[in-house]
Steps between C-alpha positions, in 0.01 A plus 500: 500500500530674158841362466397195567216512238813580190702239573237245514354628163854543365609114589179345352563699185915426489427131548262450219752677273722243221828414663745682332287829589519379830880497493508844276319631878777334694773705361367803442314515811625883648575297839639069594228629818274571266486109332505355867175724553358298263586154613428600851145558359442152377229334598537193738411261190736741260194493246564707154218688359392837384230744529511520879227759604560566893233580762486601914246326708434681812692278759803600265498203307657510165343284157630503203292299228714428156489324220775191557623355240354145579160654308338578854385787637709530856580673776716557766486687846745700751405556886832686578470814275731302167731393701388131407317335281259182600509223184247592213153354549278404182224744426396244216581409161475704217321391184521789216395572155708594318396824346444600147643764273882439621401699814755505765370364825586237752274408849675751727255577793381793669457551855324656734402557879182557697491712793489171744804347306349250289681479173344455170763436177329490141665381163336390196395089436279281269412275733152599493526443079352204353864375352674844609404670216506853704592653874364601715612725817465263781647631861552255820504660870689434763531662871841397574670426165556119592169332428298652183200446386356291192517784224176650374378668189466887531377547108187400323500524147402348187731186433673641272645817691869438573624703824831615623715682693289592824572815719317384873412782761337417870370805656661510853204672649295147436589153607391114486145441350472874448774557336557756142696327263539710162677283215666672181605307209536466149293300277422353121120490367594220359832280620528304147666781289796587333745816499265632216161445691549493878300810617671571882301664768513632889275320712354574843311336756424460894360352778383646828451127683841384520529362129176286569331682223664754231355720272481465179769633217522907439676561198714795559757546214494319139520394274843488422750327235801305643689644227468857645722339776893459556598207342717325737735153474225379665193627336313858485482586827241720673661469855577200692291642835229751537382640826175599687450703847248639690493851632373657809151478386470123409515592083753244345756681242683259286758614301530317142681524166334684216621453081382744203586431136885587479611838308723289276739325689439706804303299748194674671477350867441637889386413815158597578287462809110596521425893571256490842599129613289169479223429705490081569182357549326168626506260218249253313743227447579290821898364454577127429799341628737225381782261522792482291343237261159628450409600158165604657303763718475311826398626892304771537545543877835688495515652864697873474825432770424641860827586705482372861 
C-alpha cells in the first residue's frame, strides 16, 4: 500500500507541473516503465492538480484530496490498493485571499483521518470575509471521499487576521462527534500589510466535538518579518505545507517553520515543534458552514461525519 501512496502523490504533483517540465520528466525518466507507472495511475477523469495529501480508511479505501487546477478543492478515491483511480469528485470551490507581503502560498489542503475513516481536508478561504478581505482555515468531511460536506470555519478571529497554510491532525484513538482535531497554521495580525509591515505568526487551535466547536487561537511562534524568509520566484516562502500529529497520549505536535533576523545574508530558519506536545480542548466557538458563494457565516448545525 505504501507504493501505492508515492505514485499517487507523485502523479498529482507531475501533472500540475508546466508542460515542458513535464516533457523534461519524460526523457530523463531512469525507466520508459517508469512514465507508464504514471499514466497507469491516472485517475478515471485524468484530472491535473497538485498538492495531493493521501489517506487509508479502514476498509482499505484510498482518498486523496488536492488542489485541481479548476480552483476547487477535490478528491479522488482507489478501492483496489492504486491500482485505479475512480474520477475526481468536488470537495468545493475555493475562494482565497490573496495574501499580503509577497508571501508565497496557494490553497493546497491538508488531510487527515479519524480512527472510523471519516476524512477531514483543511485549506485556507475567505469565504467567511465580508468581500474576502482575509482566510480563513475552513475543512469539509467526508466518510467515503465521494460526497463532502459544506465547508466550515475552524478559526475565529478578529476580521482582520489573515490565515494560511493549515497542518490538520485527527487523533485515531477518537472518532465521529468525539473526535480530536488539532489544526496548525500560520497567520497575519493583520492581513492588509506590506513586505515592510506584515508581522507572520504560528497559530494553533482544536476541537474535541468533531469540528462542531474549536478553540480559540494560541499564538505559538511570532512575530516574524517575511523578509527573514527565502525569497522565491514566487514570493518569500515559509513552506508550502506544515504538519500536525498526535502521539500516543492524545497531545497534538505540529511541526512549523521558525525565522530570526538574518546574520547578513545568511538566513536564520528551522523547523520547530512544541517540547511536551499540545493538549486540544473543547472549544467556545461553535463552527459555521457555507456554500461556495457565501460571503457570510451561515449554519450552525454542522453534524461531525459518522462512518456506518
Amino acid at each position: 500500500m505504501g507504493q501505492s501512496h508515492l505514485g499517487c502523490f507523485a502523479y498529482v504533483h507531475v501533472e500540475g507541473r508546466p508542460r515542458q517540465e513535464l516533457d523534461c520528466l519524460r526523457q530523463h525518466a531512469v525507466e520508459p516503465l517508469l512514465w507508464e507507472l504514471l499514466h497507469r495511475l491516472a485517475t478515471a477523469d485524468t484530472v491535473h492538480g497538485l498538492g495531493g495529501q493521501p489517506v487509508v480508511q479502514p476498509n482499505g479505501t484510498v482518498v486523496v484530496p488536492f488542489e485541481s487546477l479548476q480552483n476547487t478543492i477535490a478528491a479522488f478515491t482507489s478501492e483496489n490498493g492504486g491500482a485505479s483511480w475512480d474520477k475526481s469528485e468536488k470537495v468545493s470551490h475555493v475562494k482565497v485571499h490573496p495574501n499580503a507581503g509577497s508571501l508565497r502560498t496557494s490553497p493546497l489542503p491538508s488531510a487527515e483521518i479519524d480512527g472510523a475513516g471519516a476524512v477531514y481536508v483543511a485549506w485556507q478561504d475567505c469565504r467567511f470575509s465580508t468581500g474576502c478581505k482575509a482566510n480563513d482555515i475552513v475543512f469539509s468531511t467526508s466518510t467515503d471521499g465521494k460526497a463532502w460536506a459544506t465547508p466550515a470555519r475552524a478559526t475565529f478571529d478578529a476580521p482582520q487576521v489573515d490565515h494560511f497554510i493549515p497542518g490538520i491532525a485527527v487523533d485515531r484513538a477518537t472518532s465521529g462527534s468525539g473526535a480530536h482535531i488539532a489544526l496548525s497554521f500560520n497567520f497575519y495580525e493583520n492581513g492588509d500589510c506590506s513586505v515592510s509591515t506584515c508581522q507572520l505568526h504560528e497559530g494553533f487551535v482544536s476541537s474535541t466535538d468533531g469540528g462542531a466547536t474549536w478553540t480559540s487561537t494560541s499564538d505559538l511562534a511570532g512575530p516574524m518579518l517575511v523578509t527573514w524568509l527565502p525569497l522565491t520566484t514566487q514570493g518569500f516562502m515559509v513552506g508550502d505545507y506544515q504538519s500536525t500529529s498526535f502521539d500516543s497520549r492524545g497531545a497534538a505536535h505540529p511541526v512549523f517553520a521558525v525565522a530570526t533576523a538574518p546574520n547578513g545574508s545568511v538566513l536564520n530558519e528551522a523547523m520547530f515543534t512544541t517540547s511536551s506536545g499540545l493538549s486540544v480542548g473543547g472549544g467556545s466557538n461553535a463552527t459555521q458552514s457555507a456554500g461556495d458563494g457565501s460571503t457570510s457565516g451561515g449554519s450552525t448545525n454542522v453534524v461531525p461525519p459518522t462512518v456506518r
